[in-house]
N, C-alpha and C positions, 0 to 999 in steps of 0.2 A: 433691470430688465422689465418692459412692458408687459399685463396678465396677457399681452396677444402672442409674445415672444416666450411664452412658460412654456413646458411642455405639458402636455393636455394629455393624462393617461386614460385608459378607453373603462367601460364597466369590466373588463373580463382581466383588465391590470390594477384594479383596485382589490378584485376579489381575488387576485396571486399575492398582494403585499397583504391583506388583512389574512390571507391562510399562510402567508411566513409568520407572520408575529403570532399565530396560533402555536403553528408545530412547534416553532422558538420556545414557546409558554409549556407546551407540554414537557420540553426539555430540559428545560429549568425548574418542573415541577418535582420531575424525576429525581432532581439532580436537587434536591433545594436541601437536603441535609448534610449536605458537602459544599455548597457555595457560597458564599459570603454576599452580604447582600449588596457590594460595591461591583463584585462579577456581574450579578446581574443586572448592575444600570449600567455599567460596559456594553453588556451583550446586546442593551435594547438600545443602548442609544445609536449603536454602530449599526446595528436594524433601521435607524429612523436616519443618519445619515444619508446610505445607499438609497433609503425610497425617494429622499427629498433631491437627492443627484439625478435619480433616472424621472423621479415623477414628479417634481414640482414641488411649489411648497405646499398648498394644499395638501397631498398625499402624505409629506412628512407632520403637517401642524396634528392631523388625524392620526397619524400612528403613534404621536408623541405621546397622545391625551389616550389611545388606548393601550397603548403600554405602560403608562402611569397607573391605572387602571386594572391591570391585570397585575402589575408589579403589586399593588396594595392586597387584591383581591385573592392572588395565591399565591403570592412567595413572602407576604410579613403576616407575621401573630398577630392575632389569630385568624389562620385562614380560613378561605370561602366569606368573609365578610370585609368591606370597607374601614373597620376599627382596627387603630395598632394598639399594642400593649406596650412597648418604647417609645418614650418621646422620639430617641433618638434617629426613630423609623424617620419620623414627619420631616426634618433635615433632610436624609437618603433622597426620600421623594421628593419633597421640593428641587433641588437640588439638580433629579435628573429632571424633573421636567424642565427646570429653567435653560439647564444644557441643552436637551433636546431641540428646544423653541430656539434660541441663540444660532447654536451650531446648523440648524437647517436655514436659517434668513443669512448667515454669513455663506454659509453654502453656495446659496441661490444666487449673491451678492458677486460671489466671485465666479460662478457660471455665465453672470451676468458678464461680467470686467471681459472674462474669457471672449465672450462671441461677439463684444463691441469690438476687440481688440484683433479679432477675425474677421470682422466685417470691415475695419477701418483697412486693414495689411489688403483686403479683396479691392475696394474702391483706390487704392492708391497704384495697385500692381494693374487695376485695368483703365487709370487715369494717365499711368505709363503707356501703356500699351498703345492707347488711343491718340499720344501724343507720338509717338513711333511710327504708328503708320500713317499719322496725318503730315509729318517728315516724309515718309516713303512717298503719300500719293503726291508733296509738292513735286519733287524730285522727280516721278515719273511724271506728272505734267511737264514738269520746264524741257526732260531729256524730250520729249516726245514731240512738243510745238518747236523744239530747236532742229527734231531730223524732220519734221511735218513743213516747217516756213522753206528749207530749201527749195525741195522738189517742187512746190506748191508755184512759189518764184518760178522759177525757171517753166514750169507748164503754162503758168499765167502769160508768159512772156513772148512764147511759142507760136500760143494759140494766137494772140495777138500781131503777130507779125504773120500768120495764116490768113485773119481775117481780115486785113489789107488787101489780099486776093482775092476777095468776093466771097471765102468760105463761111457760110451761116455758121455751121455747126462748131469753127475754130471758136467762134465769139462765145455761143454757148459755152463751150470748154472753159475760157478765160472767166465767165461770170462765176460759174459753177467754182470754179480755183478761187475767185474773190472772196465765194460767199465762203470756203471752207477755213481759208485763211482766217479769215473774221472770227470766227466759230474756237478757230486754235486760241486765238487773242484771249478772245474773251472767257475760255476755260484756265488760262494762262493767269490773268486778272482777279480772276473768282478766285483761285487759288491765297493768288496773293494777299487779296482783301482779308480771307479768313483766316490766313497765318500773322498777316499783321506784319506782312513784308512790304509794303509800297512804301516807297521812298518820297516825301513831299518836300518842295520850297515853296513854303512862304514868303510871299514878297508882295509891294503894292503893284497891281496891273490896271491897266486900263479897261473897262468894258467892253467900249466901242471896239478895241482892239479883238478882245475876247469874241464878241458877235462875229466881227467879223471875218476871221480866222473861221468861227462853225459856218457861217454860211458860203463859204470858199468849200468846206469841206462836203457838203453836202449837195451843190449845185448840181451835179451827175444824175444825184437820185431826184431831182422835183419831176420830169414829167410835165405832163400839163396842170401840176399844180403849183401854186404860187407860195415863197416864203416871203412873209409879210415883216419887217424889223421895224423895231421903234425904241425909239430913250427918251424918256422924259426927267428933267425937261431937256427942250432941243436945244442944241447947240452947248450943251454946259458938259464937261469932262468930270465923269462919275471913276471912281478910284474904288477897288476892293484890295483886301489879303487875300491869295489866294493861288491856289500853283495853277499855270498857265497852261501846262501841257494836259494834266488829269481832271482841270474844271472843262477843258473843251472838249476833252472825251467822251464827259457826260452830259455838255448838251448837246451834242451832236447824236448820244443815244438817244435823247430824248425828244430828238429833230426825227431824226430816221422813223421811233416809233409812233410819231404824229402823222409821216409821212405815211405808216402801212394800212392807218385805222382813215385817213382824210378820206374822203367822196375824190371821184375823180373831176375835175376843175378845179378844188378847193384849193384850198390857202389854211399855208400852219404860220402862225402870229409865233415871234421872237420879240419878248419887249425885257426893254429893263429899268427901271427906276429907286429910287432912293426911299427905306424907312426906316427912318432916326439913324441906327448904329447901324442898318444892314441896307446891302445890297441885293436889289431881289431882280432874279431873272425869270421869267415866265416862258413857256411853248407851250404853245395852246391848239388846240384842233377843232374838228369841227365835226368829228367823227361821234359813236353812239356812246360815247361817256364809259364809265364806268361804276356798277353796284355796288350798294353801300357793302353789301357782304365781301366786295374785292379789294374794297378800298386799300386797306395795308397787305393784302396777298397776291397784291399784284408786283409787290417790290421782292417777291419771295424767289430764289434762283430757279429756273425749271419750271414755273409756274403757268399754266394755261388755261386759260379764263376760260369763263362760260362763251357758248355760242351766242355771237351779237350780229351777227348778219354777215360781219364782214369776211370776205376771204381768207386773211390771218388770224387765228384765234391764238397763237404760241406768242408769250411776252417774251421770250425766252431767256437771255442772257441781263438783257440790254437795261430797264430800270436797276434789276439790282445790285450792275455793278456800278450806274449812275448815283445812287442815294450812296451805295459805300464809298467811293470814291470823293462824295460831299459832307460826308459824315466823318471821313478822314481827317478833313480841315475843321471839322468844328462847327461845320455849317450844318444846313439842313435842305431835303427834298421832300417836299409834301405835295399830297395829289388836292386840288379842286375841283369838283364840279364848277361848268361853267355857262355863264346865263345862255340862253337859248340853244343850248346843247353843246355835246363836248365835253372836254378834259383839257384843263389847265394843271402844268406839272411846274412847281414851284420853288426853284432852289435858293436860299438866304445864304450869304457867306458876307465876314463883317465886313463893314465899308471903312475907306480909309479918307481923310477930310484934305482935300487941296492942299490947303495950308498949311497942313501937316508934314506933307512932305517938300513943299515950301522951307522949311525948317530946316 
């Protein structure tokens, strides 16, 4: 046990054990022509045991050395003085004092074993615990976005065949069900990510496939702003590993959230090209970047940046189920600053070589 982990006895519990091994002394002073002088390194040592259980070793090394002390001083010949008239005294004393000193460090020792061995049974019964109810909350996510996607469907569906008829507010209704949908997904997701339940296939995909899949998916949300794609180099078919369904997931979060920070006119860049082993896809924006102090706490789940002017300040869901969802495969998602402003978000997953699968 650490001196921080000892028990620390106060001044008014030093001066209770130094006035037991007083009265103890007067006791055996009393008594010292009837006891043998092995009763009384019993008596003291069982004194210096209890102090060093309740008060540490400290308390016990000091009551050891003044009961050796008092042992010499008034219970052997000739007393009131430090000289014995028996060799066989000096034996007695050495003796308990070695016991004393011993029996209170084994003491201490096994005090010690005791409250590692208490603290280890605490850290496991709440390493349990925290794995129980991180079961309980998947569980209640999954029951909840499975009774939450019906209704949601069907109100989305409603609305929409309302807003056929000219009604503004059915439309509203349907975006508002969109957006909440989305919101289920993605706590659904989180979920997953941190139990370590997403299921991935690995397999060689195409890119151009992959882009173009995210920008089918996102067309709804541009607006009057433009998504710009590019592969370099042209015309040549780039090949990754990498699951088709949960890589487009994540750049399509990482479309959308280009799409909330862009200026209005802008344009979010989609490029992707080849280094060495890896396959690197870029979405870039044009929007007010982000601080170095945000840099990694913006992939953080719930996370809400500083104010930067723009109307959205919630990152919410969306990078940090992108970066897990690529970190799933092996890959990576890193943020860059980007020349003349903006945020480049950068995902690597290995690439796989023509020919290879030529083979």
């Amino acid at each position: 046990m650490s001196a921080s982990r000892q028990p620390r006895p106060s001044g008014l519990e030093w001066a209770a054990w130094l006035g037991a091994l007083a009265v103890l002394t007067m006791v055996l002073v009393r008594l010292r022509g009837s006891v043998q002088s092995t009763h009384v390194a019993l008596a003291y040592l069982l004194l210096v045991q209890v102090a060093s259980a309740r008060g540490g070793r400290a308390l016990g090394v000091v009551l050891a050395v003044a009961a050796f002390l008092s042992f010499d001083f008034f219970l052997l010949q000739p007393f009131g003085t430090l000289r014995l008239n028996n060799p066989h005294d000096w034996f007695v004393l050495a003796a308990f004092l070695l016991a004393s000193l011993i029996s209170s460090h084994l003491l201490i020792r096994l005090r010690a074993a005791a409250e590692e061995a208490r603290r280890f049974g605490e850290e496991a019964a709440e390493a349990r615990a925290l794995k129980a109810a991180d079961r309980a909350k998947d569980a209640v996510l999954a029951s909840v976005s499975h009774d939450l996607r019906t209704p949601l469907t069907s109100i989305s569906a409603l609305a929409q065949e309302l807003a056929e008829t000219g009604d503004e507010r059915a439309m509203a209704i349907a975006e508002d069900s969109d957006r909440l949908n989305r919101f289920v997904a993605d706590m659904l997701d989180q979920s997953r990510l941190q139990s370590g339940a997403i299921v991935l296939g690995l397999e060689p995909n195409e890119a151009e496939d992959l882009i173009g899949a995210a920008a089918q998916r996102v067309r709804g949300q541009l607006a009057d702003r433009e998504l710009r794609i590019s592969v370099t180099p042209s015309g040549e078919m780039l090949f990754g590993r990498f699951d088709f369904v949960h890589t487009l997931r994540a750049i399509v979060n990482l479309i959308e959230n280009a799409l909330r920070f862009s200026p209005p006119g802008g344009a979010v860049d989609l490029e992707v090209h080849r280094e060495g082993h890896e396959l690197v896809i870029t979405v870039g924006d044009r929007g007010p970047g982000i601080s170095d102090a945000e840099r990694e706490r913006v992939f953080e789940a719930f996370y809400r940046g500083q104010d930067n002017g723009t109307s959205s300040m919630g990152l919410g869901l969306g990078l940090s189920i992108a970066r897990g969802l690529i970190a799933a495969q092996g890959g990576q998602l890193l943020y860059r600053s980007r020349d003349g402003g903006g945020a480049n978000f950068e995902i690597r997953l290995p690439a796989v070589d023509v020919t290879a699968l030529a083979d």
